[in-house]
C-alpha positions, 0 to 999 in steps of 0.5 A, a space after each residue: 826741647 821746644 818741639 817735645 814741649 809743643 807735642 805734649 801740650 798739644 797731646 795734654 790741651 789739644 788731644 792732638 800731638 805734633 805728627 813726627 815728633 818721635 823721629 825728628 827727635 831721635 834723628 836730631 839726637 844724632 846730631 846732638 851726641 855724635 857731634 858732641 862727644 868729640 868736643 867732651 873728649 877734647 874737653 876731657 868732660 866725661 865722666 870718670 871714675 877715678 878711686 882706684 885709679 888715684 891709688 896707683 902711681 902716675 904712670 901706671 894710671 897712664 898704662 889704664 888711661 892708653 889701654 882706654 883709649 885704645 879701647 875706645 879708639 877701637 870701638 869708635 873706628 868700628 862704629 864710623 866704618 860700619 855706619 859710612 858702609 851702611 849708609 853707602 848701601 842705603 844710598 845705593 839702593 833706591 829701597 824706602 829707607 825712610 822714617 816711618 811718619 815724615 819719610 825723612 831718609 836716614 843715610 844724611 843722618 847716617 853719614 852725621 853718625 860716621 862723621 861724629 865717630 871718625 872726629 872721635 877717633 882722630 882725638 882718641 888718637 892724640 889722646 893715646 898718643 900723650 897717654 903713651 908719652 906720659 907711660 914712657 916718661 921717667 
């Protein structure tokens, strides 16, 4: 936040923006959400929709709650694969997979994405695991 702060006052006072900026922000974002959803979802912090939820009985909403999460545990899979695969080729070409203005590589960044997406996954998995116990219980 303070960098965005000091790149527009020096763009609006100075006429003279901090150089970078834009990539050290979305490269840090990486960190910031990746890394963050897991805790949201331990947390059970996300937002939900729950009106038509609410209006069937609890362990239908557990069938809805499991197929969710299966979904996500699916999607999160995916992305953490896809990304550790990249990042892996990345590193093993010496090509210049770089940022644009400050030359910062992107596989560290990559690998944080991966991370952040497989600590997701392994909290999908308890979640579905207790949905599937509340399906099953009388």
């Amino acid at each position: 936040m303070m960098l965005t702060v000091a790149d527009v006052c020096g763009r609006y006072f100075f006429n003279s923006p901090i150089k970078g900026t834009w990539e050290l922000i979305g490269l840090l974002l990486v960190f910031a959400g990746t890394l963050g959803l897991g805790y949201c979802q331990m947390k059970k912090a996300h937002i939900r929709i729950n009106i038509v939820v609410e209006q069937f009985p609890p362990r239908v909403q557990a069938l809805m709650l499991s197929f969710t999460h299966l979904v996500g545990l699916a999607a999160f899979s995916l992305i953490s694969w896809r990304m550790f695969m990249l990042a892996m080729r990345y590193l093993s070409t010496m090509k210049g997979y770089v940022t644009d203005t400050l030359e910062i590589p992107y596989p560290p960044f990559m690998f944080a994405l991966s991370i952040g997406a497989g600590i997701m996954v392994f909290i999908l998995i308890v979640d579905l695991v207790q949905s599937l116990a509340n399906v099953l219980r009388k």
